[in-house]
Structure formats: structure tokens, C-alpha cells
C-alpha positions as CSV (number, residue, x, y, z in Angstrom):
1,X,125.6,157.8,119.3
2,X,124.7,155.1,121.4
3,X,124.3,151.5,120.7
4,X,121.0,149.9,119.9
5,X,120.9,146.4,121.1
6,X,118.9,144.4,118.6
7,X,117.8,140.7,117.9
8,X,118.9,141.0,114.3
9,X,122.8,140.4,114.1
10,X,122.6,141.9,110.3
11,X,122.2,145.5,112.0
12,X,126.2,145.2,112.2
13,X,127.1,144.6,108.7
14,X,126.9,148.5,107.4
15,X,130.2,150.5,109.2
16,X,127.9,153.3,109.2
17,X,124.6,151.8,110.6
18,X,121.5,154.2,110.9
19,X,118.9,151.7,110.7
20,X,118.3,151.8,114.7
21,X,119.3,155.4,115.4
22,X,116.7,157.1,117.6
23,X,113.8,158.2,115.6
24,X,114.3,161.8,116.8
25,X,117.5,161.5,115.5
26,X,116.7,160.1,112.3
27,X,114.3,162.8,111.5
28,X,116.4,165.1,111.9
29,X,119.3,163.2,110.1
30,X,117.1,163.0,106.8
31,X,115.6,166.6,107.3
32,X,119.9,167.8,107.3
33,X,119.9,165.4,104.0
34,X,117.0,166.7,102.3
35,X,118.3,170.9,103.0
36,X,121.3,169.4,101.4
37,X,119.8,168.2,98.4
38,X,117.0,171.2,97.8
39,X,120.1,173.6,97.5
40,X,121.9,170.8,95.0
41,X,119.0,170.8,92.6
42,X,117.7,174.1,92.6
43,X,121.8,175.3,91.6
44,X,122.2,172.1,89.0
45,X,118.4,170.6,88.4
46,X,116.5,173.4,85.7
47,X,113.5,170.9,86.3
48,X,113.1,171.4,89.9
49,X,114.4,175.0,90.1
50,X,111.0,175.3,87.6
51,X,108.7,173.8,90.1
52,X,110.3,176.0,93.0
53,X,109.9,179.0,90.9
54,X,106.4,177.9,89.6
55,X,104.8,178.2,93.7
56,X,107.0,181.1,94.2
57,X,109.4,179.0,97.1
58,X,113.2,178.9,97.3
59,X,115.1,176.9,98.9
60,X,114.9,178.6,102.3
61,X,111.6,177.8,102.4
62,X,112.7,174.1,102.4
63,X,113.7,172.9,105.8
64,X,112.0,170.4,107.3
65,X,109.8,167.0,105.9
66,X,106.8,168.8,106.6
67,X,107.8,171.9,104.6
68,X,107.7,169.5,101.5
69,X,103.7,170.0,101.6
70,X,104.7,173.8,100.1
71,X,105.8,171.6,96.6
72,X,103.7,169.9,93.7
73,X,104.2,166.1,93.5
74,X,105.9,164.9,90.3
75,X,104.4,161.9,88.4
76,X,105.8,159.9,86.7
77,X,103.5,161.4,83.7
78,X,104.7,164.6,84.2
79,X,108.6,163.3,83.5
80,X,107.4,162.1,80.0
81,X,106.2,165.3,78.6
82,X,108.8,167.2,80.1
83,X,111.6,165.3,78.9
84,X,109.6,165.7,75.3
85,X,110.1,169.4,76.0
86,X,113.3,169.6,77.8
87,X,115.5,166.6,76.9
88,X,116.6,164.6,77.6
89,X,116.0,164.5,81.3
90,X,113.6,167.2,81.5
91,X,116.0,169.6,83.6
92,X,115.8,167.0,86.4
93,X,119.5,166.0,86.0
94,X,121.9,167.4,89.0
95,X,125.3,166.9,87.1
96,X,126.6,167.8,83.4
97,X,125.8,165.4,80.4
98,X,129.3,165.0,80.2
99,X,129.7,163.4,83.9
100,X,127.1,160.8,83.4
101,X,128.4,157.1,82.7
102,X,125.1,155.6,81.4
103,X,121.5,156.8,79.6
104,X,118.5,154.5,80.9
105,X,115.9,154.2,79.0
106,X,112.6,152.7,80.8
107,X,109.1,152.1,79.3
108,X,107.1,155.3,79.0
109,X,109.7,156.3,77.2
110,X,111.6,157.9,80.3
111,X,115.2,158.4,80.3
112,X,117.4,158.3,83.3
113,X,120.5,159.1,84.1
114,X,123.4,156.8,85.8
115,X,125.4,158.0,87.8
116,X,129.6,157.5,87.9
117,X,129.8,155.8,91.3
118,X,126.4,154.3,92.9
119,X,126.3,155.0,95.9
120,X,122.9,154.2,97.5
121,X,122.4,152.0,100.3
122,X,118.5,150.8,99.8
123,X,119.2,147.9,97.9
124,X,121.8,146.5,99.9
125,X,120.3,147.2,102.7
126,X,117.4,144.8,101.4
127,X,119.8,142.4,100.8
128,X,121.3,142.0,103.9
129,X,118.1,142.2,105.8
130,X,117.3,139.3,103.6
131,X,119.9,137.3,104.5
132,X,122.6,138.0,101.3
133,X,126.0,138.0,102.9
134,X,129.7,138.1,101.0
135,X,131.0,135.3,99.3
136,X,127.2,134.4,98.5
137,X,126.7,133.3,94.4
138,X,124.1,135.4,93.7
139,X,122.0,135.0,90.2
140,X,120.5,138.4,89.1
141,X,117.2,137.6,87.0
142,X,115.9,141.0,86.5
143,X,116.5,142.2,82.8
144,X,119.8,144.3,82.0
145,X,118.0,145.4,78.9
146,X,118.0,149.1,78.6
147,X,116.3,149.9,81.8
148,X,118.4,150.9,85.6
149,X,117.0,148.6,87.7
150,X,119.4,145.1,87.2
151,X,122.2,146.6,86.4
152,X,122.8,149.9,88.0
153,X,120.6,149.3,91.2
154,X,120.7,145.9,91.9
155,X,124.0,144.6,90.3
156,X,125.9,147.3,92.3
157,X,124.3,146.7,95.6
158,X,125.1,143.2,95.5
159,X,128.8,143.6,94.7
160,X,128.5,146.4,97.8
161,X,127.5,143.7,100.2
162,X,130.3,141.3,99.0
163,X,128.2,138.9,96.7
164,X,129.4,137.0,93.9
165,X,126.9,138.5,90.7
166,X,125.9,136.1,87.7
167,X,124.0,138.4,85.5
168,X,121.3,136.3,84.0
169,X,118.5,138.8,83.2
170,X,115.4,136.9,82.2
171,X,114.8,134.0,80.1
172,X,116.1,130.9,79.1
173,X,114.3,129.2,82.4
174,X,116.0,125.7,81.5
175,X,119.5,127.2,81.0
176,X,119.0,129.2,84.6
177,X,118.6,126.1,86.1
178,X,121.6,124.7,85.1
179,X,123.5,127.8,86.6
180,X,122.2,127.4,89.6
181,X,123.3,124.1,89.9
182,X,126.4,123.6,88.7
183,X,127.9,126.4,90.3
184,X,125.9,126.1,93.7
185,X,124.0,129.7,93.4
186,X,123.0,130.2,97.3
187,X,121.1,133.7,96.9
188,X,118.4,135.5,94.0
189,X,117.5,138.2,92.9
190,X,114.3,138.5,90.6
191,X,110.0,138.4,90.2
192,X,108.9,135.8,92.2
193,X,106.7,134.7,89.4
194,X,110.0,133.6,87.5
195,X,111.3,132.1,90.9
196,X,108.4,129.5,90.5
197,X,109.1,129.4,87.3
198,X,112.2,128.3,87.7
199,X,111.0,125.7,90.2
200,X,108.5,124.0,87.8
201,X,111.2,123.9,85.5
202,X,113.4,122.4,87.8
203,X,110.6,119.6,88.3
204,X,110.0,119.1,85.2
205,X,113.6,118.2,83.6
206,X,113.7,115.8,87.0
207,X,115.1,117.5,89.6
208,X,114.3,118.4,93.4
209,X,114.9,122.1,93.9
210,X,115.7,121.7,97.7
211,X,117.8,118.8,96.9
212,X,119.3,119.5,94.1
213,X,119.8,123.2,94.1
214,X,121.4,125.2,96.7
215,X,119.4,128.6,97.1
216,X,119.2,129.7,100.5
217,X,118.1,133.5,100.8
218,X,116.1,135.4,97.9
219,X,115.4,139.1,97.6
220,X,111.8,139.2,95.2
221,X,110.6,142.8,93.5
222,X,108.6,144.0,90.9
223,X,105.6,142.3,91.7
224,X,103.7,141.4,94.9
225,X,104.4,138.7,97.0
226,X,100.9,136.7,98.1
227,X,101.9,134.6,101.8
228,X,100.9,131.4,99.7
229,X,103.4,132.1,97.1
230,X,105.9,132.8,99.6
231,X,105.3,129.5,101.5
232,X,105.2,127.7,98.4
233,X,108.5,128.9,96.9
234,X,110.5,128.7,100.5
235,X,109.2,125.2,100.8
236,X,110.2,124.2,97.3
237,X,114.0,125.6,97.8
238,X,114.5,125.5,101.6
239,X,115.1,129.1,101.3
240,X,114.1,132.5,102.9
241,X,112.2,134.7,100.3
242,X,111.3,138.6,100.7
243,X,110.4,141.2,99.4
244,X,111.3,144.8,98.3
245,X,109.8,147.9,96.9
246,X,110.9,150.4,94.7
247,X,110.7,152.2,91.3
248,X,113.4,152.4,89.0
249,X,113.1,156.7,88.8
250,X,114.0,156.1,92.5
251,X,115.4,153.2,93.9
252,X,114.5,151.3,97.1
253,X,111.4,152.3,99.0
254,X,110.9,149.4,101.5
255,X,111.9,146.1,102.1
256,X,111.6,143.3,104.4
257,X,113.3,142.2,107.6
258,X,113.2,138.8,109.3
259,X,110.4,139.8,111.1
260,X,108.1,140.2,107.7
261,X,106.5,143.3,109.8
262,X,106.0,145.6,106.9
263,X,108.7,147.0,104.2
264,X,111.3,149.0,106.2
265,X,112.0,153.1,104.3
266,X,115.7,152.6,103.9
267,X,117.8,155.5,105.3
268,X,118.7,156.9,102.0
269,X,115.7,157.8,101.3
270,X,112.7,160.3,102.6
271,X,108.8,158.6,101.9
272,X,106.0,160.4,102.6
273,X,102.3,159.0,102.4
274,X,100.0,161.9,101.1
275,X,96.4,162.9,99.8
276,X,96.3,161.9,96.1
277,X,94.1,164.8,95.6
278,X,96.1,167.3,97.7
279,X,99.3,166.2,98.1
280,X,98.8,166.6,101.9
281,X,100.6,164.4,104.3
282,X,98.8,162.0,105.8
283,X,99.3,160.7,109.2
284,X,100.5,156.9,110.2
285,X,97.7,154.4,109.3
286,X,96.0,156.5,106.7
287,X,95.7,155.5,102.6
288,X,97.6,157.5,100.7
289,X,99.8,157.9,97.6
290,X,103.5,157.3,98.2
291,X,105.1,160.2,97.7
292,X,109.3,159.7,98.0
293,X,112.6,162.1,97.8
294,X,115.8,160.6,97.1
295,X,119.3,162.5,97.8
296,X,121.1,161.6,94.7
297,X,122.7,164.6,93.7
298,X,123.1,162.8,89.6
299,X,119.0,162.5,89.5
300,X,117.5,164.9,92.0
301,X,114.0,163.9,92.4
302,X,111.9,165.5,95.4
303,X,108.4,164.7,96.0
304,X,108.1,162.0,93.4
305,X,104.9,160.4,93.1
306,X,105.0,156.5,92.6
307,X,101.1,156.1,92.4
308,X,101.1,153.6,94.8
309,X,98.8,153.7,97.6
310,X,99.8,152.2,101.4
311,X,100.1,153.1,104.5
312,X,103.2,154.1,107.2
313,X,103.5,151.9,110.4
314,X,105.5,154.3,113.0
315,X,105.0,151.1,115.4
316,X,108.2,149.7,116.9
317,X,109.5,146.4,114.4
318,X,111.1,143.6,117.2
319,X,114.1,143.3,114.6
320,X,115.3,146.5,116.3
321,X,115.0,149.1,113.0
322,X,113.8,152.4,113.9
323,X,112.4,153.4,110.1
324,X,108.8,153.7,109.2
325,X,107.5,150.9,107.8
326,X,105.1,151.1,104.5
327,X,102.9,147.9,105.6
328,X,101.6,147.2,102.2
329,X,101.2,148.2,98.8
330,X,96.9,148.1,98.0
331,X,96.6,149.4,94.7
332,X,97.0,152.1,92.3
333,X,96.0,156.0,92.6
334,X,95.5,155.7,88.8
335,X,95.2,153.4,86.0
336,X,98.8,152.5,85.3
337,X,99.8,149.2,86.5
338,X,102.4,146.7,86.5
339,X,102.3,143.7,85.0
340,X,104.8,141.4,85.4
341,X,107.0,143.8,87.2
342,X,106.7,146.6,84.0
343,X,104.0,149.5,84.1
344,X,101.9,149.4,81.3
345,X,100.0,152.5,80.4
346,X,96.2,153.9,79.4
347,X,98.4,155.9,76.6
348,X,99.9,152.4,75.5
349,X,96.8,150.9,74.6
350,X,95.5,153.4,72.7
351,X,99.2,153.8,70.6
352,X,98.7,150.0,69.9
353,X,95.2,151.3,68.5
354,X,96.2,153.9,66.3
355,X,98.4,151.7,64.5
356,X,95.7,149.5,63.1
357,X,93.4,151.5,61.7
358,X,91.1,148.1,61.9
359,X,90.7,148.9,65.1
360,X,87.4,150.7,66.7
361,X,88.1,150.3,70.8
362,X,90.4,148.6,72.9
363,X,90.8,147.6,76.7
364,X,93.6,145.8,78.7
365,X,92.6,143.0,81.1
366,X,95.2,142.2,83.8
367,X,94.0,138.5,85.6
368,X,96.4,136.1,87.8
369,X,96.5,133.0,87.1
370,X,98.5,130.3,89.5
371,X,100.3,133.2,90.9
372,X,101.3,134.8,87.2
373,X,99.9,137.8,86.0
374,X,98.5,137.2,82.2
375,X,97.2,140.4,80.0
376,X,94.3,140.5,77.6
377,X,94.4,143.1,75.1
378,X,90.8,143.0,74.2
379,X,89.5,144.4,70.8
380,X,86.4,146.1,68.6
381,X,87.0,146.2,65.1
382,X,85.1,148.2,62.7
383,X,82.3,147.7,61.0
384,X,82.7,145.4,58.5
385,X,86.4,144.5,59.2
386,X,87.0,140.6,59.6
387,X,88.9,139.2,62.3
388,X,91.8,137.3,61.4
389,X,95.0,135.2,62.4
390,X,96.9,137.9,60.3
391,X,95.8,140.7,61.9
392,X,95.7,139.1,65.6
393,X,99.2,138.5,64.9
394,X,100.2,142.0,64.1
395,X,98.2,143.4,66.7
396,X,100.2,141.1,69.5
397,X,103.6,141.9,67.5
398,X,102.7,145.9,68.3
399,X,102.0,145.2,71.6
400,X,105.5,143.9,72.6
401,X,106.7,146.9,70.6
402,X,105.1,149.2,72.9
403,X,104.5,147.3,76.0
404,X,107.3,145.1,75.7
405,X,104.7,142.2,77.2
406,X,103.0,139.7,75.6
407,X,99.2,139.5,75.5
408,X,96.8,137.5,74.1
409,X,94.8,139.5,71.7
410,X,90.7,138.8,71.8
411,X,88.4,140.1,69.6
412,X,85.0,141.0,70.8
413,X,81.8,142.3,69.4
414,X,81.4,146.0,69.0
415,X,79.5,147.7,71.7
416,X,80.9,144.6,74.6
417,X,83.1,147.7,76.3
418,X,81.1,150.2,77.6
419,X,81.1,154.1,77.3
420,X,83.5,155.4,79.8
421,X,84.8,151.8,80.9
422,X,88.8,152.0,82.2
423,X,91.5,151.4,79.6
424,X,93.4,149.0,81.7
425,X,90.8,146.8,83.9
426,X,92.9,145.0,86.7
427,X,90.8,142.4,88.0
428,X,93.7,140.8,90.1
429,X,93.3,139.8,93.8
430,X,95.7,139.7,96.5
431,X,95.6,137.4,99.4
């Protein structure tokens, strides 16, 4: 294969580089992948082998990207009630129980299995376009607790590029600052809401976070990154912030090069961008849901829908990568939304309902505020119950039981939410 030359000396770091293979090539490089992985799952994944058998395909009938238009997507709604009825994966395991080394357990409540040896290159790939090189201190924010994402995604990437991990998780904003000055952390990995966090912090106990802190290069996820928060939090640190995609079913889905040109599909993984009513691909430029395969043979998962809607750029990126690009996340097909980098659920509101039977009707407000996201779980009692401390108290308590957020509870009069009004109301806007 020949050499691409490129402006962007980090193209050499992987010994096996695809990311500026011909795109001819690369389609039929992931097209080789995905044949590979149809026959894995439909032998080892009950779950999948279901959907085949449910549209009467096989895996013959499974060749090429376009060919995936012959399956159903799989939301991430679907995974919950299957795994109620088949668990604990819902069939969509490729490998014994027994060869697993870890159970996730995300918000919805999905479980996911972790596989022996992580392999995937998304991550790391993200890292490296950011900047992250070995021998960097890197400080992971994102929370260890229960769910993949810290832990097996990004904590293994960044020991795969060569970094130095400190595995924070989130929290204790004063003590992180102290880390990452007394033991010089150069690179980070977390929301950027808790980035300038950290930075006010820093300011407040009396500190200058360019002078007295030595992060250079931060990789941000989770949550969207607005250009003025960017600009803001480079300027504070002196750094170079950007931004990934992803879901923690799947792993990476796009992240940002030097150029800041759009999210780059890593090369371990197949995206497509497709009708949310249909399922039909949709060409370069158009909305659509993004729809993504991954080709780990421990969690199989083909035509996964995220319920994210953006577009592919096929347009060349000067950093010399040959990958789509997925330009920008707009929105949500559905009402499920993220709030501070976890999905919260229409099915989560009403289970904080039904246990207070006080309660008559609820909706969630999602609003940002100086670039952080804030949740109110608005409330209608029933007639003739009084509002109270108490009972605001134990309605918040349920909610980080069952959304593990906070949220300040309101009350409102009866009859203020109208008939047919959405569950979760996000009134955020995006620069």
C-alpha cells in the first residue's frame, strides 16, 4: 500500500495506519471486516442470529455496507427489554459467560459485557489526533462507577498510546486540582463542563491554571462542545481541547483532528447515517440517525442505533485522513437525552412518579446555564396534597436513584403541563 503524505505527523504513531488508505480501499477493507463479523455473531450472538432469522436473511446475504439496509436497526430501547427476556445480554454476547472479564452495568439498566483483551483502536486514535503522546500524565475524570466507558474504553486506550493514567473519576473538584499540580498532569480526559469546573476552582483557591498547572492537550466527550467554551477553556490552560463521540454500547464514533473539520469514523468501526423512519441510508449531507456496527467479536452489535442525528462529510479533511467525517451532532431522533454526559429517559421520569403516589404529572426540563447543563424535574401533585420540604426532598433523593443526576425538583400548579406535552423538554441551545 502506498504512502499517504500528510500535514499531520500523528498519522505515523499507529504501526498499522489505515486512517489515509485510499477510500476505495477502505470500503472495501471495512466491508471484509463487517463479512467477518456477520458470520461471528450469527454462530455465537442468539440476539442477532434472531434478527437475521426474524427478515428471513443469513449471512450470505450480508456482504457489503449497503447490504446492511436488508437489517432492522437496534435501539438502545430494544437492548432493555431483551436483556429482561433473555439475560443477561439479550443473546447479543459473541463469547461464553465464562470468557468475559467484567459485567457493565449502564443507566437504562443495560448490561455489557467486557471483553478479556480491549482491543479497539477508536479511542486511541482520538487521543493521538488530539495530541496525547507516551510518557504524557494523563488524569481520567470520567466516572469508573459501574459503567464501560472510563475504565474499559478510555483507561485502556490511554495506556495503548503510552500515557501515564491517574484514575480520578468525578468529583472532589478541589482535590483534582491538587493532582494536577503537584504531579504536572500534561493531558485530560473528561466532560468539558467539569474541565471548567476545574478551572473556576483553580481561580478560586488562588491559582492561574496556565501558570500554575501544566495541561497541554485534552480529549472532551459526553457532552457537546460549544466554540466559546472551547476558546474559553484553551485560553484558561494554554491547552488544545477536542472532542469525541461515542456511546458506551459501542465505543468511538468520531473524533477530532487538528484541523477541527468534523469528527473523523475511526477505522474500527462502520457508521452509517440513515432514515429514522426507514432505516434507509442516506447519502452525504443529508440528516439522519446514526446508525453504527462495531467488529468486536465479545459484544457484536450491527446496525445499532445511537438516536443521534448528523450528517457524513465525504469531503477531503487537509490533515490527510481519508474517513467520513460526521460534521456534527444536531439533536435527538427521540426524546432520550444526555444530560451531563448520562441519557436520561421518558421511562425514568415516570418510575420517579410511580413511587410517590403524591404525584399527578411530571416533566423534565433540560436548560444550560454558563455552559452547564441543569435539570428540572417539574411536578403536579394531587388534589389536595401539600407541597413540602419533606416531600421535595424525597422526590430529588429518587431521582438520583434512578437517574443518577441531581435535579431541582419544582412544584407547579395542576393543569401548567399540557395534554400530550414531551416528558423530557430540552430547551438547550448550541452555538
Amino acid at each position: 500500500m502506498p504512502k499517504t503524505k500528510s500535514p499531520d505527523p500523528s498519522l505515523r504513531f499507529f504501526k498499522k495506519n489505515l486512517e489515509t488508505m485510499p477510500r476505495a480501499w477502505r470500503r472495501e477493507y471495512l466491508e471484509r471486516k463487517l463479512r467477518g463479523i456477520v458470520q461471528h455473531a450469527y454462530r455465537h450472538s442468539t440476539g442477532f442470529k434472531r434478527i437475521l432469522d426474524s427478515v428471513g436473511r443469513t449471512p450470505r446475504d450480508i456482504k457489503t455496507i449497503k447490504d446492511l439496509q436488508k437489517l432492522p436497526v437496534t435501539k438502545k430501547a430494544d437492548l432493555v427489554e431483551l436483556q429482561k427476556k433473555y439475560p443477561p445480554f439479550g443473546g447479543f454476547e459473541g463469547v461464553p459467560l465464562d470468557d468475559l472479564r467484567r459485567i457493565f452495568v449502564s443507566p437504562g439498566p443495560i448490561n455489557e459485557p467486557g471483553e478479556k483483551e480491549y482491543d479497539e483502536l477508536g479511542w486511541a486514535q482520538a487521543m493521538v489526533a488530539a495530541g496525547f503522546r507516551p510518557g504524557h500524565i494523563a488524569i481520567n475524570t470520567f466516572s469508573y462507577h459501574m459503567v464501560p466507558f472510563a475504565l474499559n474504553m478510555i483507561d485502556n486506550s490511554l495506556y495503548k498510546v503510552g500515557c501515564i493514567t491517574i484514575p480520578t473519576g468525578v468529583g472532589n473538584t478541589e482535590q483534582q486540582v491538587h493532582i494536577l499540580r503537584s504531579l504536572h498532569v500534561s493531558a485530560f480526559c473528561g466532560t468539558p463542563s467539569f474541565l471548567l469546573a476545574i478551572a473556576e476552582k483553580a481561580a478560586e483557591i488562588g491559582l492561574d491554571p496556565q501558570r500554575d498547572l501544566a495541561l497541554r492537550v485534552g480529549l472532551v466527550a459526553a457532552e457537546m462542545v460549544p466554540e466559546s467554551l472551547r476558546s474559553t477553556l484553551e485560553e484558561r490552560f494554554g491547552m488544545t481541547l477536542r472532542q469525541s463521540y461515542g456511546t458506551a454500547d459501542i465505543g468511538c464514533l468520531g473524533y477530532e483532528c487538528m484541523e477541527k473539520n468534523g469528527m473523523h469514523v475511526p477505522d474500527d468501526k462502520l457508521v452509517e447515517i440513515v432514515d429514522p423512519q426507514t432505516g434507509k441510508q442516506l447519502k452525504p449531507g443529508d440528516v439522519g440517525e446514526v446508525v453504527a456496527t462495531t467488529f468486536n467479536k465479545t459484544y457484536p452489535l450491527i446496525r445499532f442505533g445511537t438516536g443521534d442525528l448528523s450528517y457524513l462529510s465525504a469531503s477531503p479533511c487537509p490533515c490527510g485522513r481519508t474517513s467520513p467525517r460526521l460534521v456534527k451532532i444536531l439533536g435527538r431522533v427521540d426524546q432520550v437525552t444526555k444530560v451531563r454526559g448520562l441519557f436520561v429517559h421518558p421511562g425514568q421520569a415516570d418510575e420517579v412518579a410511580s413511587r410517590h403516589d403524591q404525584i399527578e404529572k411530571v416533566q423534565v426540563v433540560v436548560t444550560r446555564r454558563d455552559h452547564k447543563d441543569e435539570m428540572t424535574f417539574r411536578v403536579e401533585l394531587k388534589e389536595g396534597v401539600l407541597r413540602s420540604e419533606t416531600l421535595r426532598g424525597e422526590i430529588e433523593k429518587s431521582i438520583r436513584d434512578v437517574m443518577k443526576l441531581r435535579s431541582e425538583v419544582q412544584f407547579i400548579p395542576k393543569g401548567t403541563i399540557p395534554a400530550g406535552a414531551k416528558k423530557i423538554e430540552d430547551q438547550r441551545t448550541w452555538e
